[in-house]
KEDOMI-29368 format. One record per residue (C-alpha): x, y, z; residue number from 1. Coordinates in steps of 0.1 Angstrom, whole numbers, plus 5000, padded with zeros to 4 digits. Layout:
east, north, up, num
X, Y, Z, NUM
...
This chain:
east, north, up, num
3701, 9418, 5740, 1
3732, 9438, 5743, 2
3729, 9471, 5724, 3
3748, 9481, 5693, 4
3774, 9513, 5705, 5
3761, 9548, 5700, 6
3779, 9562, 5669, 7
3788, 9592, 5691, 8
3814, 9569, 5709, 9
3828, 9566, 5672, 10
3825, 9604, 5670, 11
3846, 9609, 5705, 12
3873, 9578, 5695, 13
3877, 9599, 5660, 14
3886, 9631, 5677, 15
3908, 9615, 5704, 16
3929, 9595, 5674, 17
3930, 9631, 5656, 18
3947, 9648, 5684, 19
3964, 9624, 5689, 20
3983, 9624, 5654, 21
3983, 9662, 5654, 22
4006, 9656, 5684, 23
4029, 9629, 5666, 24
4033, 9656, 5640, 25
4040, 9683, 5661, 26
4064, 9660, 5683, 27
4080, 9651, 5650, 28
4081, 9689, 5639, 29
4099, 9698, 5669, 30
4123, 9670, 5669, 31
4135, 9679, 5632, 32
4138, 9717, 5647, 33
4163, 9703, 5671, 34
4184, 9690, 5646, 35
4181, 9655, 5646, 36
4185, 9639, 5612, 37
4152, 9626, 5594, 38
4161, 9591, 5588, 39
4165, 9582, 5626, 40
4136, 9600, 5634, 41
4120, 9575, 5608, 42
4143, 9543, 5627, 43
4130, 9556, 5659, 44
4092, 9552, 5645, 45
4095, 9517, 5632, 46
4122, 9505, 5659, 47
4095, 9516, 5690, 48
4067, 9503, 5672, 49
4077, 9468, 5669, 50
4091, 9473, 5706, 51
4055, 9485, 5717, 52
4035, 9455, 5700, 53
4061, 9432, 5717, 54
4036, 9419, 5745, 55
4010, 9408, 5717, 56
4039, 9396, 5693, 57
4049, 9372, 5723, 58
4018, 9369, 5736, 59
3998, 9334, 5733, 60
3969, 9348, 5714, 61
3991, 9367, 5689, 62
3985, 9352, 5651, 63
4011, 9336, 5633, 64
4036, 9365, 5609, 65
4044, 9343, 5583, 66
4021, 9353, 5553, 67
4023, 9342, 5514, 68
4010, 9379, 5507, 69
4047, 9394, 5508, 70
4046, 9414, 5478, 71
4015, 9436, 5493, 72
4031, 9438, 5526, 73
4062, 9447, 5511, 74
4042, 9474, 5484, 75
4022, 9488, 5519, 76
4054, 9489, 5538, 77
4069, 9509, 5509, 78
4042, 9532, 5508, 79
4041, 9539, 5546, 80
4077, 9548, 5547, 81
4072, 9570, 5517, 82
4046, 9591, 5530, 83
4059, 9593, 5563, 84
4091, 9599, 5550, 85
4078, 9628, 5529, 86
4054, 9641, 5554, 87
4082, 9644, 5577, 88
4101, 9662, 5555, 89
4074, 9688, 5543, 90
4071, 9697, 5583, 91
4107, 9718, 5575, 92
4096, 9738, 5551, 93
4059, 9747, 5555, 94
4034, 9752, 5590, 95
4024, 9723, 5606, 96
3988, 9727, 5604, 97
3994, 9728, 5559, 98
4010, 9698, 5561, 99
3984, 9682, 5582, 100
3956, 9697, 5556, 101
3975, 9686, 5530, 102
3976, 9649, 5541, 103
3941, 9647, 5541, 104
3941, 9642, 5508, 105
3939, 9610, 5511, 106
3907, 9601, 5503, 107
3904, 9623, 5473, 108
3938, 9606, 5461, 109
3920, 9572, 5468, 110
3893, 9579, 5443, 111
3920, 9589, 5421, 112
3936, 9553, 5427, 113
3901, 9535, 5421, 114
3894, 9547, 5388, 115
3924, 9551, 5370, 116
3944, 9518, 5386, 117
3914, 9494, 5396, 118
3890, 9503, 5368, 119
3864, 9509, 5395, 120
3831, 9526, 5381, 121
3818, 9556, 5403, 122
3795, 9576, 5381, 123
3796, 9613, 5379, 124
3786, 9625, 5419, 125
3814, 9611, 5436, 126
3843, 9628, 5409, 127
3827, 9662, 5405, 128
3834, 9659, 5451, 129
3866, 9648, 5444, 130
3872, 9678, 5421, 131
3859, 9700, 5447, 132
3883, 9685, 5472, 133
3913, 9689, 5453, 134
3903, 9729, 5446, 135
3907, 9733, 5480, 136
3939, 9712, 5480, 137
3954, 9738, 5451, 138
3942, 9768, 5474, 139
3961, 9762, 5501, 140
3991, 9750, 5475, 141
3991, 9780, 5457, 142
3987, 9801, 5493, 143
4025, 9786, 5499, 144
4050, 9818, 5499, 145
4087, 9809, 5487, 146
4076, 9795, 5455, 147
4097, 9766, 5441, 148
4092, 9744, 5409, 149
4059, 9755, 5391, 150
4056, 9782, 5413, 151
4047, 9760, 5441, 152
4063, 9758, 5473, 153
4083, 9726, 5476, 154
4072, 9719, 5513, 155
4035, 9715, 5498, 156
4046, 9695, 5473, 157
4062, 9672, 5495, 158
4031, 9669, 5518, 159
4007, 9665, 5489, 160
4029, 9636, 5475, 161
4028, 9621, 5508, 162
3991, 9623, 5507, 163
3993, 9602, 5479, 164
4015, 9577, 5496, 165
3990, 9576, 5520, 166
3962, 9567, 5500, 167
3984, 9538, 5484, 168
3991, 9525, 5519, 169
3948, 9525, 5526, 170
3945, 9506, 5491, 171
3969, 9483, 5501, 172
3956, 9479, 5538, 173
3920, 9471, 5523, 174
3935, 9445, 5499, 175
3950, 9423, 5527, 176
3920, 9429, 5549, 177
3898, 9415, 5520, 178
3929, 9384, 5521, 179
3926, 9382, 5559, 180
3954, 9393, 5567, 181
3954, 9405, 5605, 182
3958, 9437, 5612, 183
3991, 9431, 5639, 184
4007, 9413, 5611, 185
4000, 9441, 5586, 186
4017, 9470, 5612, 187
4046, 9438, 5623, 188
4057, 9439, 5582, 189
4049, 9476, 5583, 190
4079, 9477, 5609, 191
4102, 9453, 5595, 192
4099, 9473, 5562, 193
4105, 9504, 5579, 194
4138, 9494, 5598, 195
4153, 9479, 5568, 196
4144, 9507, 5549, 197
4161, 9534, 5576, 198
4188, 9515, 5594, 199
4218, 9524, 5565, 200
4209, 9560, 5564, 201
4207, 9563, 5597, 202
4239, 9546, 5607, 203
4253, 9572, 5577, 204
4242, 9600, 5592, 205
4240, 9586, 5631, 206
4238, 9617, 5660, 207
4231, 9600, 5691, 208
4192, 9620, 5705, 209
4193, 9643, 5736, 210
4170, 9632, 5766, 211
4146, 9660, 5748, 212
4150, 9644, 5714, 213
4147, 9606, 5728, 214
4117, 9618, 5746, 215
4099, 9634, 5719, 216
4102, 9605, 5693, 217
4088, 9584, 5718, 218
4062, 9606, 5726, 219
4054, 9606, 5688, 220
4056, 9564, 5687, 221
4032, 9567, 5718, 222
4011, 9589, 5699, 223
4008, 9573, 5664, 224
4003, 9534, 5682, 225
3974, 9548, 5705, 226
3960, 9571, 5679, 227
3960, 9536, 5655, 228
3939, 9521, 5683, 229
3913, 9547, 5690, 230
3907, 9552, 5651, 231
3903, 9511, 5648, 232
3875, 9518, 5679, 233
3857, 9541, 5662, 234
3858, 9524, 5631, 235
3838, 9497, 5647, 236
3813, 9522, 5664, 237
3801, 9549, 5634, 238
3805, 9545, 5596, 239
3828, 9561, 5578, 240
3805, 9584, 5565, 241
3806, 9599, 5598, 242
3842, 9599, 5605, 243
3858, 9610, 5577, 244
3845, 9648, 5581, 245
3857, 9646, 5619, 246
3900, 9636, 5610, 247
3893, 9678, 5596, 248
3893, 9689, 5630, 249
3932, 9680, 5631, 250
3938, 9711, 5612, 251
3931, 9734, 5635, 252
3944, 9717, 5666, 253
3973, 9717, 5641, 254
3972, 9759, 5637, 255
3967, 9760, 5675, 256
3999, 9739, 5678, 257
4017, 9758, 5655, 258
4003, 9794, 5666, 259
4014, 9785, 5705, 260
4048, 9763, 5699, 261
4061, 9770, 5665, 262
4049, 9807, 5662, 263
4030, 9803, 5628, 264
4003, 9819, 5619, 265
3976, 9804, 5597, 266
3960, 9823, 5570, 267
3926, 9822, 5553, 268
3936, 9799, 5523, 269
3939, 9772, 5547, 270
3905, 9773, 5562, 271
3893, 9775, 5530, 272
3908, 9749, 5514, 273
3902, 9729, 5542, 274
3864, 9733, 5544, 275
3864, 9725, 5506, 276
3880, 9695, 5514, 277
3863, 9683, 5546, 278
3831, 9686, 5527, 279
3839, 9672, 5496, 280
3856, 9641, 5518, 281
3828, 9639, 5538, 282
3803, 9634, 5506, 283
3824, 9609, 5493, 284
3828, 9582, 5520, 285
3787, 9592, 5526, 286
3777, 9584, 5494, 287
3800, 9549, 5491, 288
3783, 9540, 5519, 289
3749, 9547, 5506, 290
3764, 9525, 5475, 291
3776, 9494, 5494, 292
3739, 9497, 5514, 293
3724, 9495, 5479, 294
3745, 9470, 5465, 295
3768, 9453, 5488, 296
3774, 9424, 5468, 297
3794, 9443, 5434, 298
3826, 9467, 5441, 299
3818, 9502, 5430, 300
């Protein structure tokens, strides 16, 4: 009898897939340093996607991409460009390793979603996390210098907005999951969205990429497509119980990035805030999965 995979291989996909985004971000960080305007970095995302799931799109094997679910596809394409968009934008104004913090929101944000859009009941445990998690989401806001609208510097603001974003695109990825929806079709509309969405701005404000720039934003492609790939491998190999603590160790391979290429220097609000986070993330997705173990059959 074949043996079930040792959630440790989950544990070692989860930390591959996290450096790897850290270095999409940074590549993207650099790229906007070097002057290159944000909607083509955007193009240059969605255009080399679609060109990098060209073998299965041809391929015998690959599932059909007509769908009757267009309005979610076209509400998580939407989403995606949004909080790239904004996360992308934030990496100009704050360090790389906030906005990376700040995006892992997420989950909090997803709670957020559950209750006050879906209706979901969750009890008392699971908020009072949440509300941890977002404390340590306002220390590292309020940590921001150059203070903006409500004394908060618009950088964060940007990246926590994109957090947001972010959970609306996992709300909308677990809707057409639950439909069926493959998951190549789901990242195919994702692409089709996103070049529609950034082809006029980008022929606007067109300035054609150095052989640095072009190689950087398709480092950053090559980054986010095989970091999408080792998360979905350990997603199949340790619950997310697990996981979700281990996407925290992006933030200091983020301040290491930062500290050696960018020359920031990370203060102590961000650890802070971080830890709040990564624990009160990691109690969340624990305790829904003590929930659907208890009761797999209702949605809680």
């Amino acid at each position: 009898m074949k043996r079930p995979p040792a959630p440790i291989h989950g544990i070692g996909f989860m930390l591959l897939a996290t450096a790897l985004f850290a270095g999409m971000t940074a590549c993207n960080k650099a790229v906007l340093a070097a002057g290159t305007p944000l909607p083509l970095v955007m193009l240059s995302r969605a255009v080399l996607t679609m060109v990098l799931l060209a073998p299965w799109l041809v391929g015998k094997r690959a599932p059909s991409l007509a769908t009757r679910r267009v309005w979610l596809h076209l509400g998580r394409g939407v989403a995606g460009v949004s909080a790239m968009g904004l996360s992308i934008a934030a990496l100009a104004l704050i360090p790389l390793a906030d906005v990376i913090a700040l995006g892992q929101a997420r989950p909090l944000w997803l709670l957020v979603i559950a209750v006050a859009v879906l209706g979901e009941t969750v009890g008392w445990r699971r908020p009072l996390a949440a509300a941890i998690g977002f404390a340590g989401v306002m220390v590292i806001l309020f940590a921001e210098p150059r203070a903006g609208a409500l004394g908060l510097n618009p950088g964060a603001l940007l990246a926590l907005a994109a957090s947001f974003c972010g959970a609306c695109v996992l709300a909308f990825v677990r809707s057409l999951a639950s439909l069926g929806e493959p998951p190549i079709r789901v990242v195919f509309w994702y692409g089709i969205v996103g070049c529609a969405a950034w082809l006029p701005p980008s022929l606007w404000w067109w300035r054609t990429p150095s052989p640095i720039e072009a190689a950087l934003l398709g480092a950053a492609a090559a980054f986010a497509t095989l970091g999408d790939l080792c998360a979905s491998l350990a997603a199949r190999r340790a619950e997310a119980s697990l996981l979700a603590p281990v996407e925290f160790v992006a933030v200091p391979i983020g301040a290491l990035i930062g500290w050696a290429v960018f020359a920031e220097r990370p203060g102590w609000p961000l650890a802070v805030g971080a830890a709040l986070m990564a624990v009160s993330v990691g109690y969340i997705a624990r305790r829904e999965a003590q929930l659907r173990r208890l009761r797999p059959a209702r949605t809680r």
